[in-house]
C-alpha positions in Angstrom: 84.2 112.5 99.3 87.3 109.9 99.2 88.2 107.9 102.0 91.7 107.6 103.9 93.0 105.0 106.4 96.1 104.7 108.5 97.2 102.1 109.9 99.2 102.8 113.0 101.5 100.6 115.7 100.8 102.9 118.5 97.0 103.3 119.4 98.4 106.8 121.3 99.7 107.6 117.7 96.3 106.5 116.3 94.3 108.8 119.5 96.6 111.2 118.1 95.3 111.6 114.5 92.0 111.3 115.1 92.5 114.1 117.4 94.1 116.0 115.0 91.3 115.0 112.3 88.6 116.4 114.2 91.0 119.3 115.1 91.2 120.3 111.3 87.2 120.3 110.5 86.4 116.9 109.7 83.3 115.9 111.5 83.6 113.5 114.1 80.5 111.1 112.2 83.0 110.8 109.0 86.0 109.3 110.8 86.9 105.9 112.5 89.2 104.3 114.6 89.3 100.4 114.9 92.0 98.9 117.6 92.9 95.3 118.5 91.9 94.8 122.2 93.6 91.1 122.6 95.2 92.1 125.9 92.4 94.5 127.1 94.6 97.0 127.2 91.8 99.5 126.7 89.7 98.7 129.6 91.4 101.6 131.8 91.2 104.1 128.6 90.3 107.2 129.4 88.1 106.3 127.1 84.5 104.1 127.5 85.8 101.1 125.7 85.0 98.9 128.5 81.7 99.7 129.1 78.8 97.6 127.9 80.8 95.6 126.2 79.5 93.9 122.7 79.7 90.2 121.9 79.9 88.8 118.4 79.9 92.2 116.4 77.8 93.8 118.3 78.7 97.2 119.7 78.6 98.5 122.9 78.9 102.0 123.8 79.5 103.3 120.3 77.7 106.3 121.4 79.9 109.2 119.4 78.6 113.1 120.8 79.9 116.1 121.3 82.9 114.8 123.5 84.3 114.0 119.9 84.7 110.3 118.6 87.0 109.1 120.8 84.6 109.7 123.6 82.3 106.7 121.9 84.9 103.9 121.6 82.9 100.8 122.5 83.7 96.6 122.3 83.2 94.2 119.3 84.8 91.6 117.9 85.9 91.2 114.4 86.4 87.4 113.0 90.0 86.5 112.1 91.0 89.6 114.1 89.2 89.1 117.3 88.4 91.5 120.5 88.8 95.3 119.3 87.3 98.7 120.3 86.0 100.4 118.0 84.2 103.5 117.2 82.6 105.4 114.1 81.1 104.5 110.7 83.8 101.6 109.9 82.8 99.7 113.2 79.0 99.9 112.6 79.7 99.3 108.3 82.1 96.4 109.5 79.7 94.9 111.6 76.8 95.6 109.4 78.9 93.0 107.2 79.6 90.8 109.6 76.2 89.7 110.3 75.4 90.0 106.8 78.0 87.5 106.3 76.4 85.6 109.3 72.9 85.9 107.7 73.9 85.3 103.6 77.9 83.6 103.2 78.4 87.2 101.8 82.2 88.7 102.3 82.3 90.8 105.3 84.0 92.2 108.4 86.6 95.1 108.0 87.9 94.1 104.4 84.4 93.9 102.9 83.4 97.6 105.0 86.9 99.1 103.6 86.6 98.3 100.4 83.1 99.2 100.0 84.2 102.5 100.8 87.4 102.8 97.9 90.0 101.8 99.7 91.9 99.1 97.6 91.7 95.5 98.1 94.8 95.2 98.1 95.5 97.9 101.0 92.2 96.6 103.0 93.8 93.3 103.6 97.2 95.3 104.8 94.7 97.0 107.4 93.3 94.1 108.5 95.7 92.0 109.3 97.7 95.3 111.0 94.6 95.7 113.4 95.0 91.4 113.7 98.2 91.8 114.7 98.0 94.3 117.5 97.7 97.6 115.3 94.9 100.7 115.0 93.4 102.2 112.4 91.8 105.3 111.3 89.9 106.4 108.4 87.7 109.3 107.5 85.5 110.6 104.9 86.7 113.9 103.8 86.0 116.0 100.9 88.4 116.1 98.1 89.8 119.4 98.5 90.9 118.7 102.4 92.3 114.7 100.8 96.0 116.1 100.8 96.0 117.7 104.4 94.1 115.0 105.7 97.2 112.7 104.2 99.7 114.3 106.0 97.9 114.5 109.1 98.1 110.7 109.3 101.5 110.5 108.3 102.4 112.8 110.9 100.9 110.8 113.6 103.3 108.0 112.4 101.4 106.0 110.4 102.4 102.8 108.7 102.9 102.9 104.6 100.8 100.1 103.7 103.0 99.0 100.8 106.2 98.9 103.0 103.8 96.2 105.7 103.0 94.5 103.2 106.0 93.4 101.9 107.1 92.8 105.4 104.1 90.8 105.9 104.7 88.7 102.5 108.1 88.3 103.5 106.7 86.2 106.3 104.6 84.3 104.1 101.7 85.8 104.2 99.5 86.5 100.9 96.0 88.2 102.5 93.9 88.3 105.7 92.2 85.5 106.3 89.8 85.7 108.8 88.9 82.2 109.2 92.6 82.0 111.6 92.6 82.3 115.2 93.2 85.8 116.1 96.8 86.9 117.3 97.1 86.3 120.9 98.9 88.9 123.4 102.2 87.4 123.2 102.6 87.0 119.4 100.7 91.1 119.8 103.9 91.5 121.8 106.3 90.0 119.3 105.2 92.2 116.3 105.5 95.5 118.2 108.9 94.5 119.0 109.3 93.7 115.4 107.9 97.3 114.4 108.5 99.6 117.0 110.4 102.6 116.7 114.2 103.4 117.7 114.1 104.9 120.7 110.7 104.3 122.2 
């Protein structure tokens, strides 16, 4: 099994892959989708991201089923990133770490649950600080002979190549996420999908 992860502007783009994912065979329990929720832009999803919502990182309504995984999006919050829905193994792993954090000054919270599961360090902290700044992300488990189809799959939901972000992002000034910083609010959200978004749209 390797894991992949987009990270994606548009959560429609991000809906959009996961979709696809589950389309092509892989099992809705191997992928997940974490989104930034500053603006609570999800609360009339068509999804159940607003109900029972979590505090801390706790999860609410991460209930997963035959509906498919986007039928289980539920609230949490993430530090340094703040107020996101969430929904598959990467939530539960990234709040797993949270409170182990919490409980034992460990490193946690969605860099710590990435890389645990091979993605890079280097790439993790890309994907964090995407979802901090308004972004999604998906990742899924998937065996190694479905790694290249899966691949494209993302890519041809529009995902974002992490090394291209993060030289934007260092351009900025910024070296790695840091998730002792206030989260981004909805107007600095605003500002980077302005920043990011696509000719046209």
């Amino acid at each position: 099994m390797k894991t992949i992860t987009g990270l994606f502007d548009d959560h429609a783009d991000a809906r959009s892959a996961v979709t696809a994912l589950e389309t092509a065979g892989v099992p809705s329990k191997d992928i997940s989708i974490v989104s930034n929720n500053a603006n609570n832009r999800h609360d009339n999803d068509d999804s159940k991201a607003a109900e029972g919502a979590g505090t801390g990182a706790g999860i609410g309504a991460v209930v997963g089923g035959a509906g498919g995984l986007l039928t289980g999006l539920g609230l949490m919050a993430i530090p340094g990133v703040g107020p996101v829905v969430a929904a598959g193994w990467l939530a539960a792993t990234a709040a797993g770490a949270v409170a182990g954090a919490v409980a034992g000054g460990a490193a946690g919270g969605i860099v710590g649950a990435l890389t645990d599961n091979g993605v890079s360090e280097d790439d993790a902290h890309v994907y964090a600080e995407g979802v901090r700044r308004g972004g999604t992300i998906v990742t899924a488990k998937v065996d190694d002979g479905m790694v290249t189809e899966a691949e494209a799959i993302l890519k041809r939901s529009n995902w974002v190549d992490p090394a291209e972000r993060r030289t934007a992002y260092n351009e900025q000034g910024w070296e790695k996420f840091d998730d002792t910083l206030d989260p981004y609010n909805s107007d600095q959200i605003e500002k980077e999908r302005m920043r990011y978004s696509r000719p046209g749209l």
